[in-house]
N, C-alpha and C positions, 0 to 999 in steps of 0.2 A: 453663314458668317456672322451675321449681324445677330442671330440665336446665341453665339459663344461670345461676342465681345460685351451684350446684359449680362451672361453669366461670371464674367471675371470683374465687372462693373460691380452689379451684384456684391460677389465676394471680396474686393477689394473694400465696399464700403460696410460688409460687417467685420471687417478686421478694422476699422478706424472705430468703429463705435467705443470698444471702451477704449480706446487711448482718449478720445473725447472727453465720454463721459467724468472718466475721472474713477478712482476707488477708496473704498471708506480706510479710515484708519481706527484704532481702538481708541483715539482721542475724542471727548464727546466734542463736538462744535467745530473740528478738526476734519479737512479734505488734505488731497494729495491729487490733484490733474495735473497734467502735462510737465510732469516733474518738478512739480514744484506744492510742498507742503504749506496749507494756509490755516490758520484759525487768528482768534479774536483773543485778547488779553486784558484785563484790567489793571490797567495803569496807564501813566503816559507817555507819549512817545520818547521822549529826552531819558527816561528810566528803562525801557522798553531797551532804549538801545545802550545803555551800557549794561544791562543785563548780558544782554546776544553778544559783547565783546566781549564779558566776564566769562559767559560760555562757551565762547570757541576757544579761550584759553586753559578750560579747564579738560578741552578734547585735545589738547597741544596741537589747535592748528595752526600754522606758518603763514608769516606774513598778514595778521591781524591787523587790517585797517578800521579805523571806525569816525563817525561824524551824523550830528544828530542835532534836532532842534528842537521846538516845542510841539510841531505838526508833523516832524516826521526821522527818521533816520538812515542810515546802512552800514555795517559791516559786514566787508571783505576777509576772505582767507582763503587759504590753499590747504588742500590734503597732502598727507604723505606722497599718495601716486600722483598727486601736482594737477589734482581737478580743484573747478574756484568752487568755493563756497560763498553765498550772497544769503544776507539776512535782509530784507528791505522793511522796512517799521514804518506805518502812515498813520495818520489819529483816524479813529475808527466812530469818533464821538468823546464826550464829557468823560475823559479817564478812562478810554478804550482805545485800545491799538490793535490795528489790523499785522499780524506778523508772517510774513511770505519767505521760505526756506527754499533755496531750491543748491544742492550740491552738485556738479560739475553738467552737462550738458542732457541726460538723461535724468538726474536725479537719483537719489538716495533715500527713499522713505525713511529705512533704521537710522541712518547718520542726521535725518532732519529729525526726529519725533526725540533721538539724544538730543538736538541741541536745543527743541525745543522744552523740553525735560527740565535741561540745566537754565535755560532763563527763566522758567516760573520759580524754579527752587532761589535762583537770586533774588528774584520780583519780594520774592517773600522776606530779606532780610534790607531792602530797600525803603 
């Protein structure tokens, strides 16, 4: 008995490893762990987050909240199928912002690496 209960021990704990670990994305400096999309940006955070509302409007998401400061941010939204969408923005250093994606409670890599997509491309007319 105690032979089978190491073995689904065992197995249990390499099926947690890569939800752990995490998996790469084709962003360079860009991860994706526990559903939620993270990389690094230059700029600051008060720009950082009207970028990330600028972008979720340009994915027509519903119900865009947004609020931000000099050290850090967040906007809120909903998808069409009514999962939330969370941008959270923190200053990462001297005109760098740490940008954390994560869409409804599993996450969405393509739906984050879009919205992260569309806030550099605002970053850049800012």
């Amino acid at each position: 008995m105690r032979y089978a209960q190491s073995w689904v021990l065992l197995a249990a704990l390499g099926l947690a490893v890569p939800v752990i670990s995490g998996c790469s994305t084709d962003q360079p400096g860009a991860s994706y762990t526990l559903a939620t999309y993270t990389t690094n940006v230059d700029s600051a955070p008060d720009k950082v987050t009207t970028a990330a509302a600028k972008a979720a409007d340009d994915l027509k998401l519903l119900n865009i909240q947004s609020s931000g400061t000099a050290v850090d941010g967040k906007v809120t939204a909903k998808t069409a199928d009514d999962r939330d969408v969370t941008i959270t923005i923190s200053q990462a250093g001297d005109d760098v912002s740490k940008v954390a994606i994560q869409v409804g409670a599993t996450g969405d890599q393509a739906v984050s690496a879009q919205l992260m997509d569309r806030i550099k491309s605002h970053l850049s007319w800012l």
